[in-house]
C-alpha positions as CSV (number, residue, x, y, z in Angstrom):
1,X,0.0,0.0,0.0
2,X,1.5,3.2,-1.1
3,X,2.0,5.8,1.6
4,X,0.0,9.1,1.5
5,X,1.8,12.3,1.4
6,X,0.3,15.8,1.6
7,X,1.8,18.4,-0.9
8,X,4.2,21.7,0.6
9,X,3.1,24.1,1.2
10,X,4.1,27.5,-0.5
11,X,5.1,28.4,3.2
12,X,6.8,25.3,4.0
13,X,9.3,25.8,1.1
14,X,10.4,28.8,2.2
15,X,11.0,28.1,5.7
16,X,13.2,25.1,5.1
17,X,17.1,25.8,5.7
18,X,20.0,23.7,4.8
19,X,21.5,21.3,7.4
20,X,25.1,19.8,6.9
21,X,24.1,17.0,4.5
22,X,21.5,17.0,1.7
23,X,18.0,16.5,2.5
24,X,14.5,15.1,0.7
25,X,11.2,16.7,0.9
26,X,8.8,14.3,-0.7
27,X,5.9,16.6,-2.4
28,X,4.0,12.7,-3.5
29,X,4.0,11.3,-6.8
30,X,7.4,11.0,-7.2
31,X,8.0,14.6,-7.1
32,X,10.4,16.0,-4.0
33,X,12.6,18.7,-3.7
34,X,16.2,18.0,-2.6
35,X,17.5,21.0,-0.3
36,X,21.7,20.7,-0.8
37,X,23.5,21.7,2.5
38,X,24.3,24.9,0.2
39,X,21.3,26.0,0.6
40,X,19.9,25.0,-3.6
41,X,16.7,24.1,-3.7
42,X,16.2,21.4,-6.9
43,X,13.1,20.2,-7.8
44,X,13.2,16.3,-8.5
45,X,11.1,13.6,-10.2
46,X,11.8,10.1,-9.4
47,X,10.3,7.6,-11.8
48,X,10.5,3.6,-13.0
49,X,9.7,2.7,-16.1
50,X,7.2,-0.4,-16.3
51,X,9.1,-2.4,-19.2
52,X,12.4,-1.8,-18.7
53,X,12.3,-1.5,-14.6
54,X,14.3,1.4,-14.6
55,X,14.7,4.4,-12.4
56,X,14.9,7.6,-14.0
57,X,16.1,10.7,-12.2
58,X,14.7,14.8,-13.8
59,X,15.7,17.5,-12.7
60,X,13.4,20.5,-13.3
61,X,15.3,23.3,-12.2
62,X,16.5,25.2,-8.7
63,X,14.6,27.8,-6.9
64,X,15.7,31.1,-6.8
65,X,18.2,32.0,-3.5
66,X,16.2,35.1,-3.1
67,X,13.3,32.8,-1.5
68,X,13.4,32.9,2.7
């Protein structure tokens, strides 16, 4: 059974800070944003193909530093 996961929040986003290692924020669907201890904010979609059974990693771009 697949876990549920409630979307960020517009707020949430901008109130999370880097830490000393990277970090995943699972938005659900595959989609999560990876905050880099620099402080980058990349959005990420994780997904497996069904015939081939492989992962495939896209990046859709970074977030603007200028968000607090």
């Amino acid at each position: 059974m697949a876990i549920k996961t409630t979307p960020l929040t517009d707020t949430q986003i901008k109130s999370l800070k880097a830490t000393n290692k990277d970090k995943k924020y699972f938005d659900g669907g595959g989609l999560f944003l990876l905050v880099k201890s620099t402080g980058v904010k990349l959005w990420r979609f994780k997904n497996k193909k069904t015939i081939s059974n492989k992962e495939t990693l896209l990046s859709f771009g970074k977030l603007s530093r200028n968000i607090t």
